[in-house]
C-alpha positions in Angstrom: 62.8 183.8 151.8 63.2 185.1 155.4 61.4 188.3 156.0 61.4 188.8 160.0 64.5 190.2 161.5 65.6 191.6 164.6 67.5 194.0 162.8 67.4 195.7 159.5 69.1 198.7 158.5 68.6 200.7 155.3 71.8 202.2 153.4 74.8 199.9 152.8 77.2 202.7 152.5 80.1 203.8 154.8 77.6 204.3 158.1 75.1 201.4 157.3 77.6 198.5 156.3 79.4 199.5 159.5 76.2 199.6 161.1 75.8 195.7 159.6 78.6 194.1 160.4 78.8 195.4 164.3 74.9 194.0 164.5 75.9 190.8 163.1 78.6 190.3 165.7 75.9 190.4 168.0 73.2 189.3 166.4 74.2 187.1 163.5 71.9 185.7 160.9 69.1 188.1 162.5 70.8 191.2 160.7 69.1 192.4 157.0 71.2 195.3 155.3 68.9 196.9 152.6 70.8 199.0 149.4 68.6 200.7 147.2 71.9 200.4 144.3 74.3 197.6 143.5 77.0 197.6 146.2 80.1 199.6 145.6 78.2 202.4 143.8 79.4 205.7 143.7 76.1 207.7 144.0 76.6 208.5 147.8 79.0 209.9 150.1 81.3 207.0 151.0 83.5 206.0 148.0 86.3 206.2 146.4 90.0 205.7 147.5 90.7 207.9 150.5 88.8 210.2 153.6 90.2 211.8 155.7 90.7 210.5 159.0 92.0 212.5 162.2 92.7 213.2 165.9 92.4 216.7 165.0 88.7 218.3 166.0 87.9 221.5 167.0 85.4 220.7 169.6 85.6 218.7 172.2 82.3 216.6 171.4 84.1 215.1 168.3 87.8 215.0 169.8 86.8 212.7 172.3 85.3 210.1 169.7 88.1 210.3 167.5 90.6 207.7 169.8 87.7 204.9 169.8 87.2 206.1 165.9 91.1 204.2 165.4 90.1 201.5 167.5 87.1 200.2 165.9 88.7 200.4 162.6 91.9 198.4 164.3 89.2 195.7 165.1 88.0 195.5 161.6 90.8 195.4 160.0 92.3 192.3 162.1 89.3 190.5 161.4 89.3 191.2 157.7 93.2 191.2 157.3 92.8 194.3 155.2 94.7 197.7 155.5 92.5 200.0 156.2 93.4 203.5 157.5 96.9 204.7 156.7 98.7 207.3 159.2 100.6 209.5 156.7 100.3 212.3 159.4 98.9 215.5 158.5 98.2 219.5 158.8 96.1 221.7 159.7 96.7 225.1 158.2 95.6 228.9 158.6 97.2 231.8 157.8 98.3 233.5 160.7 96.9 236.2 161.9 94.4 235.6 159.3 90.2 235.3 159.6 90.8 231.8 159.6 93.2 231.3 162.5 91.0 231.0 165.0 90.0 227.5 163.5 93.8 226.3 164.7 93.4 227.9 168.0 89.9 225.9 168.7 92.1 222.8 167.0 94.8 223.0 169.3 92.5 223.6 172.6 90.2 220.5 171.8 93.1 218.6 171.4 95.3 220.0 174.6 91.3 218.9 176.6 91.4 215.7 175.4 94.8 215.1 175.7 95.9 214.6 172.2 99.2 215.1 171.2 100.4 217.7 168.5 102.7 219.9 167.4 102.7 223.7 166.8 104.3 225.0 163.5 105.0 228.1 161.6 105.2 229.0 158.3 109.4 228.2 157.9 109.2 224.8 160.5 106.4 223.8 158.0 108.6 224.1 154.7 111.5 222.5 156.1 109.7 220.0 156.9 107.5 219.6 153.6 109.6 221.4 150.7 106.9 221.0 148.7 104.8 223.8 150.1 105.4 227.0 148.9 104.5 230.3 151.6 105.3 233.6 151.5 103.5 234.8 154.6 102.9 233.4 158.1 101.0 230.2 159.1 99.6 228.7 162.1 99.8 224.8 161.1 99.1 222.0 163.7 101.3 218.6 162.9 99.5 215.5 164.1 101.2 212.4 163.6 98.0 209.7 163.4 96.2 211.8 160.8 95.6 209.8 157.2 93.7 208.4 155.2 91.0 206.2 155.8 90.1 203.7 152.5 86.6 204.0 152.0 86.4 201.2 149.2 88.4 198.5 151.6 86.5 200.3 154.6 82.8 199.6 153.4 83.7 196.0 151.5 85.2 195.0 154.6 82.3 195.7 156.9 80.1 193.9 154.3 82.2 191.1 154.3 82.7 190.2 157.7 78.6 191.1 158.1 77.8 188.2 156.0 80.5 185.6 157.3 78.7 186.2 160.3 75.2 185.9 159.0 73.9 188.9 157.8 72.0 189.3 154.6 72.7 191.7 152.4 70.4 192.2 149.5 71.1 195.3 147.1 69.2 196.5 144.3 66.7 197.2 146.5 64.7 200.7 147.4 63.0 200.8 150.6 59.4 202.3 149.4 58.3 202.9 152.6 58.6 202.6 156.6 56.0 201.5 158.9 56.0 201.5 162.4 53.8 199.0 164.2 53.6 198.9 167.8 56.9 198.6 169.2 58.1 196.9 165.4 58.6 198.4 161.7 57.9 197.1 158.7 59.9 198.0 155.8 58.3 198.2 151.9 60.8 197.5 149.2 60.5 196.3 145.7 61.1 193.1 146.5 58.8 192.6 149.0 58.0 193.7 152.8 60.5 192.9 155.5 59.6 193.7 159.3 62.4 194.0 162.2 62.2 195.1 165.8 65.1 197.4 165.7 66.2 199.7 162.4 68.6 201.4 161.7 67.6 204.3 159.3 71.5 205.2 157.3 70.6 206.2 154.2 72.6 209.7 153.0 71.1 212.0 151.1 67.9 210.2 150.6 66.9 210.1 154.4 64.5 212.6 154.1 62.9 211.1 151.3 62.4 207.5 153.9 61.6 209.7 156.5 58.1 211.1 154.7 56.7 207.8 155.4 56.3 208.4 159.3 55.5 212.4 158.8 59.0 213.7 159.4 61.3 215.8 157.6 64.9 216.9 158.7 65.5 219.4 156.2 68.7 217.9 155.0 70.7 220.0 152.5 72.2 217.6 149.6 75.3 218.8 148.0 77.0 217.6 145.0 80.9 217.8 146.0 84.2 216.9 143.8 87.7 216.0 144.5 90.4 216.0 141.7 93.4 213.7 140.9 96.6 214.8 139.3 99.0 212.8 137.3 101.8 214.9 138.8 104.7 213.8 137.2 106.1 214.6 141.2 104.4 211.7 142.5 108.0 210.7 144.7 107.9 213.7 146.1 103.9 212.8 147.2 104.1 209.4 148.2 102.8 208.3 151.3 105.7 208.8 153.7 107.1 212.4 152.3 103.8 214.3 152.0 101.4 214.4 154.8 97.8 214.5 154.5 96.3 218.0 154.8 93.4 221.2 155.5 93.3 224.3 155.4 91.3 226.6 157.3 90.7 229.4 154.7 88.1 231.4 152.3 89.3 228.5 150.2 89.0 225.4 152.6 90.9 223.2 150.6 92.0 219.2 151.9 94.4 216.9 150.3 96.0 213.4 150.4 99.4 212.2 149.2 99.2 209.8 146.1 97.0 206.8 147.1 94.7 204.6 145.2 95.9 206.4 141.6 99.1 207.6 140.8 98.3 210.8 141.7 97.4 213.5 144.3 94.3 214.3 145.2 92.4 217.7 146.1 88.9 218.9 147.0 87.3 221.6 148.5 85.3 221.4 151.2 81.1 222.1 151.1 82.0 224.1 147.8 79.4 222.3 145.4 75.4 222.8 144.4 72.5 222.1 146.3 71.0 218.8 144.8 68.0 216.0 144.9 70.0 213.0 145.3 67.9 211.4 142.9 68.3 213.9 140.2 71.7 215.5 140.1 74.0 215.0 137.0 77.3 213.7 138.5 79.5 216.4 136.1 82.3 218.1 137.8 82.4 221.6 137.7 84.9 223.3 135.8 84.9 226.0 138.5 85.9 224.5 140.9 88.4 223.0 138.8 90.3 226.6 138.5 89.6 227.3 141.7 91.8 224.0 142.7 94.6 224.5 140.6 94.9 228.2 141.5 95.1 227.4 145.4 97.6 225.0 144.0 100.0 227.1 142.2 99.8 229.6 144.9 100.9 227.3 147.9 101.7 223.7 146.7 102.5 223.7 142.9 104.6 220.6 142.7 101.0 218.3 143.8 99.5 219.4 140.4 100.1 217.6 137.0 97.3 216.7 134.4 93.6 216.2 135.9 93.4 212.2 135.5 89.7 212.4 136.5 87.0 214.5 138.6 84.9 212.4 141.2 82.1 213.9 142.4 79.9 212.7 145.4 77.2 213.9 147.5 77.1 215.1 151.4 73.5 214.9 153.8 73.9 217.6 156.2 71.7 218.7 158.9 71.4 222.9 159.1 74.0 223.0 161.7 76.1 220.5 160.0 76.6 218.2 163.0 75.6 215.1 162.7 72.5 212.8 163.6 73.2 210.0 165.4 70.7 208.7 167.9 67.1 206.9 168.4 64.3 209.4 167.1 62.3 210.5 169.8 59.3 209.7 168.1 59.7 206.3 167.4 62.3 204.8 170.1 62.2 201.2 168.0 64.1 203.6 164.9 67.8 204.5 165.2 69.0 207.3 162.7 72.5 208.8 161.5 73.5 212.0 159.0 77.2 212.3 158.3 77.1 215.7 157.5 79.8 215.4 155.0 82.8 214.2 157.4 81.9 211.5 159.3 83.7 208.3 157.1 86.4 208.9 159.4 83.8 207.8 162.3 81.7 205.0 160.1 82.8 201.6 161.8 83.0 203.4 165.7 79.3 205.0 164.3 77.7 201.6 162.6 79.2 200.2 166.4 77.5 203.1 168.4 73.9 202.4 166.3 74.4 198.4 166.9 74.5 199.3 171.0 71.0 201.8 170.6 69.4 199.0 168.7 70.6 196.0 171.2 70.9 198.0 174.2 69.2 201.3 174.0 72.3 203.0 175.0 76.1 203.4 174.0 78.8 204.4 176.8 79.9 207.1 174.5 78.4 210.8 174.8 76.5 211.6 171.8 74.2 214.2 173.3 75.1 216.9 170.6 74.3 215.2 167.8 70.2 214.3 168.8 67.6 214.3 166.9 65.7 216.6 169.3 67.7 219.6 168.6 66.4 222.7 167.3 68.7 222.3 164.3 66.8 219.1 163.6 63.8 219.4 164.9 63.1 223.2 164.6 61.2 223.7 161.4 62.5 227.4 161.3 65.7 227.0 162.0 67.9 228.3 159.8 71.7 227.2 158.2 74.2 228.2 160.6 76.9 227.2 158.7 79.1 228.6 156.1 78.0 227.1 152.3 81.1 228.2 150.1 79.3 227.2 146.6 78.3 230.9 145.9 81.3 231.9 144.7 81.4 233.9 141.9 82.1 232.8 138.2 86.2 232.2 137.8 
């Protein structure tokens, strides 16, 4: 068995199979991808049906990434012949004059820089548009037409796919155990032996801080278990893909939904809402909380997208304490590449997995990723402290 590679990189999920298959392009049968489960689990963060995918950012360091985010999907998807990302255009919501507003103001500025085109809506233009929301006060709303849904199942099988009709090997059932840099190499421990590369590419979720121990680092990523919700509703016309748009809202209950897709039903979940966790140890139940919590935004603004709960998936997000994500070459080890999606980066993974294939092959990428290094106090700060807003400390419902 071949155990020298140019390239390995640990995590086969959304990030690393993207990460795979843009190597092998390049690279070819010198590409190992490493999955400590069977591929297609649904442990991680990139599963199921449907993410979010979107022009919409409200800073200009992600609005600018979000064009080549479309593009490198595009690519994929004519190599694969598989539909990928869906444009069922979409809102984002506040109410107006509201806390939360702001949010569409910083939207609709990042957007107006970079040139993206949107439009402006109030409460009324927003109903007549979409009868099936239900307001009776004021809000700021921003129409994008490209927003959708990105398939994360298609998404990651894809970039698999294509990696190993290139080349690539892809061997799953495998836990790295440990990484070893040596000289301007890394050997990688698993339990199925040691495998050594020149380049790696370190994409492994929630468990990256558990990998990173092995070379005396720690990130301080905070795990979450998260949930999204389908529901049978017995409107599911009404929420096809064509007469319901793919949504957030900015609000003390940051809700996002998706037009029926995947199931025969909508689909709801609230954003960074769930419990700290170990990735290796959390129990995968749904909470019933935040189940009441869903249906209750639901009957106050959209009641027609509820029906009977056909099933609860839960999943995990890896975010760093400013919840912006790593992507770059660790400073201390410059033959190591590293990414942490922060919980809404699927929309990014194949223009991400292309990004880490240029810092491993070229030590460089044309695009700016200066605010997401591994340098920054957020990162690499021991004392720095979570400066963003957690909502799972709700009280009981």
């Amino acid at each position: 068995m071949k155990t020298n590679y140019d390239h390995i990189v640990i995590g086969c999920g959304g990030i690393g199979s993207a990460a795979a298959y843009w190597l092998s392009r390049r690279a070819g049968q010198e590409v190992l991808g490493l999955e400590q489960f069977e591929i297609g689990h649904t442990k991680g963060g990139s599963q199921d049906h449907s993410r979010i995918i979107r022009l919409t950012y409200d800073s200009d360091e992600y609005t600018r990434l979000t064009p080549h985010s479309y593009t490198a999907w595009g690519t994929v998807e004519d190599e694969s012949g598989q539909k990928i990302v869906h444009k069922t255009g979409g809102l984002t919501m506040a109410i107006k004059d509201g806390p939360h507003q702001q949010h569409i103001h910083n939207y609709a500025n990042s957007m107006t820089n970079c040139a993206i085109p949107f439009e402006r809506l109030n409460a009324d233009e927003v109903m007549k548009r979409y009868p099936q929301w239900t307001f009776d006060e004021d809000v700021d709303a921003l129409y994008q037409a490209d927003m959708g849904l990105a398939d994360a199942v298609k998404g990651n099988g894809s970039h698999l796919a294509l990696a190993r009709r290139r080349g690539a090997t892809i061997i799953d059932r495998c836990p790295v155990t440990a990484i070893r840099p040596v000289n301007d190499a890394v050997e990688v421990a698993t339990v199925k032996g040691t495998f050594s590369c020149q380049r790696l590419i370190l994409a492994a979720g929630g468990w990256t801080d558990k990998l990173l121990k092995s070379v005396g680092l720690n990130y301080r990523i905070i795990v979450t278990q998260e949930q999204v919700t389908y529901y049978a509703t017995p409107n599911v016309r009404e929420f096809s893909i064509g007469r319901f748009p793919t949504f957030i809202w900015e609000g003390e209950i940051p809700a996002y939904g998706f037009p029926a897709y995947g199931e025969v039903a909508t689909k709801l979940g609230i954003d960074c809402a769930g419990p700290v966790v170990d990735a290796d140890k959390r129990d995968y139940a749904p909470s019933e909380r935040l189940e009441r919590l869903s249906e209750s935004w639901l009957k106050k603004y959209c009641p027609g997208f509820l029906g009977p709960i056909l099933v609860t998936k839960t999943c995990q997000y890896d975010m760093p304490r400013d919840r912006n994500f790593i992507l770059d070459v660790m400073p201390e080890y410059p033959q190591i590449s590293v990414f942490v999606g922060a919980g809404h980066a699927y929309k990014f993974a194949s223009l991400f997995g292309k990004i880490l294939s240029e810092l491993a092959i070229d030590g460089k990428t044309p695009h700016d990723i200066s605010a997401f290094s591994a340098a920054r106090p957020a990162v690499a700060d021991p004392n720095y402290q979570i400066s963003f807003q957690h909502h799972g400390d709700w009280g009981a419902m």
